[in-house]
C-alpha positions in Angstrom: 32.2 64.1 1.3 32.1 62.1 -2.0 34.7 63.2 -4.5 33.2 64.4 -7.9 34.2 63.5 -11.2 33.6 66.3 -14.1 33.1 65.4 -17.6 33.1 68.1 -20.6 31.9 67.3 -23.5 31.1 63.6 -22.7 30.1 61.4 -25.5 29.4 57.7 -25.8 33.1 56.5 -26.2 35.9 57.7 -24.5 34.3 60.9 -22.5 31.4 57.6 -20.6 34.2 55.2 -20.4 36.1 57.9 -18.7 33.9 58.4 -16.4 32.4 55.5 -15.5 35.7 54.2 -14.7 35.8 57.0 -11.9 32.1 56.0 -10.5 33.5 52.6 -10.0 36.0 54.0 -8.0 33.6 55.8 -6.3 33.2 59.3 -7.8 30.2 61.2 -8.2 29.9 62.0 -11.6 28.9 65.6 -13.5 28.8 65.2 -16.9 28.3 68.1 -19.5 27.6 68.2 -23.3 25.8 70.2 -26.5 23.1 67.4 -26.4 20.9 67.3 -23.2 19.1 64.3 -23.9 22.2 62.4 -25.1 24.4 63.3 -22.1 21.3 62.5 -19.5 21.3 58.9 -21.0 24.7 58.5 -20.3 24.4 59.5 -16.9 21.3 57.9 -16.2 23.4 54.8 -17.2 26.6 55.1 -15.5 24.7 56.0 -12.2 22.4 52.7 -12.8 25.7 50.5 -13.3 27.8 51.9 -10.5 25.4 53.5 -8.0 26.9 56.8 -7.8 24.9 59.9 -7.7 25.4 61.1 -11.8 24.1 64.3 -13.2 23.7 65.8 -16.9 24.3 69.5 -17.6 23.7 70.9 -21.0 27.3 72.6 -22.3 28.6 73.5 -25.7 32.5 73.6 -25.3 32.7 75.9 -28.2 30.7 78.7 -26.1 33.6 80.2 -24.3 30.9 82.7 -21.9 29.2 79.6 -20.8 32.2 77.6 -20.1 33.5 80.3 -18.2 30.4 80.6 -16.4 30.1 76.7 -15.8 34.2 76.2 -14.6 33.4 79.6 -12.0 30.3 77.6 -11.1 31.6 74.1 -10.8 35.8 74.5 -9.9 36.1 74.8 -6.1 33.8 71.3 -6.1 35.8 68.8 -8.7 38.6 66.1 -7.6 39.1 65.4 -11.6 38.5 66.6 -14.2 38.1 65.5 -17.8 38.0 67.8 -21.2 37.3 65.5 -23.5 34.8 67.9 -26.0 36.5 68.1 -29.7 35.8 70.0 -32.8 36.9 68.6 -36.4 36.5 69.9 -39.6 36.4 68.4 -42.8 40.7 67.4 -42.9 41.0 69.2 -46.4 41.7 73.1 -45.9 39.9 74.1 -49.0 36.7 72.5 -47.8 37.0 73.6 -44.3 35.1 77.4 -44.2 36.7 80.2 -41.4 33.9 79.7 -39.3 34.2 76.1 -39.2 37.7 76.7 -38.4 37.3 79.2 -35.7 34.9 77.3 -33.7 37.2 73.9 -34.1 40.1 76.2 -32.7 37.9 77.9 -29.9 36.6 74.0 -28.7 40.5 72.3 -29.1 42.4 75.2 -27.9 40.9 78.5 -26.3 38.0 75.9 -24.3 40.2 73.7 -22.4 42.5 76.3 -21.7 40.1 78.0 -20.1 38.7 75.2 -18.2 42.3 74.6 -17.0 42.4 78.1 -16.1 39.4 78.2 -14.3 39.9 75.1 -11.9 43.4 75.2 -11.3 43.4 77.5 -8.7 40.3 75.7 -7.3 42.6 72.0 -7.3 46.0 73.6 -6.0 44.0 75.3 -3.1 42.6 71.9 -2.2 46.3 70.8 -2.7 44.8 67.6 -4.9 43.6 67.0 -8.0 43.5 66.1 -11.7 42.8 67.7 -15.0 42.4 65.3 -18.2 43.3 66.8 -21.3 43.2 65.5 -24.5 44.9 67.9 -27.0 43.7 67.6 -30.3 45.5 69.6 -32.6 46.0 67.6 -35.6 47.6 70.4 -37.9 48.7 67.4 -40.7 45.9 66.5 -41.3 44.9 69.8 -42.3 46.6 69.0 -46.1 46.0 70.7 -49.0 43.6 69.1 -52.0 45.6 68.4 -55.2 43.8 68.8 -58.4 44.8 65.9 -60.4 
């Protein structure tokens, strides 16, 4: 059985790269994001360059019922797994609104921790496993605007 590579909110740069550097190593790839259409290119291309089995499943990171939903659908099959979905806000506080805020805080923090949640159990039952996290909490450059 192939291993399988999961992407979350997977965009052109580092979320492909990511995983195209697992399908050349021989993972098939599952690759989730807001956009459909985008994310289904990306597949369509990493599968035509490596020759792995890739597929594209529509996911917004900031939609904590659906990835819930997708982590209890998806856990006890992943080898690795990549959160790479990111919300940011204008970096001036006064010009960020609280919903803008909440939904940046719900993709960077409550999202991937419960992604990690979810599949943890799934990985240390298999006694293997990776999750890639990138953290992006940039609190400074959250700054107030000066009025000169």
């Amino acid at each position: 059985m192939r291993k399988l590579f999961i992407g979350i909110g997977v965009g052109p740069g580092l979320g492909a790269s990511t995983a195209e550097r697992f399908a050349r190593e021989g993972f098939d790839i599952l690759l989730t994001a807001r956009n459909k259409n985008r994310v289904l290119e990306l597949a369509d291309a990493i599968a035509e360059k490596t020759g792995v089995k890739a597929t594209a499943v529509e996911l917004d990171a900031s939609n904590l019922k659906a990835i819930v939903e997708f982590t209890e659908k998806h856990a006890s099959s992943a080898d690795v797994v990549h959160f790479n979905a990111a919300g940011m806000s204008s970096p001036v506080l006064q010009d960020t609104s609280v919903v803008s805020l909440e939904n940046d805080l719900r993709v960077n923090i409550t999202s991937p921790l419960l992604t990690i949640k979810g599949f943890t159990s799934h990985l240390a039952k298999k006694g293997k496993g990776t999750i890639l996290q990138w953290l992006l909490v940039e609190l400074g450059a959250w700054r107030p605007h000066h009025a000169t």
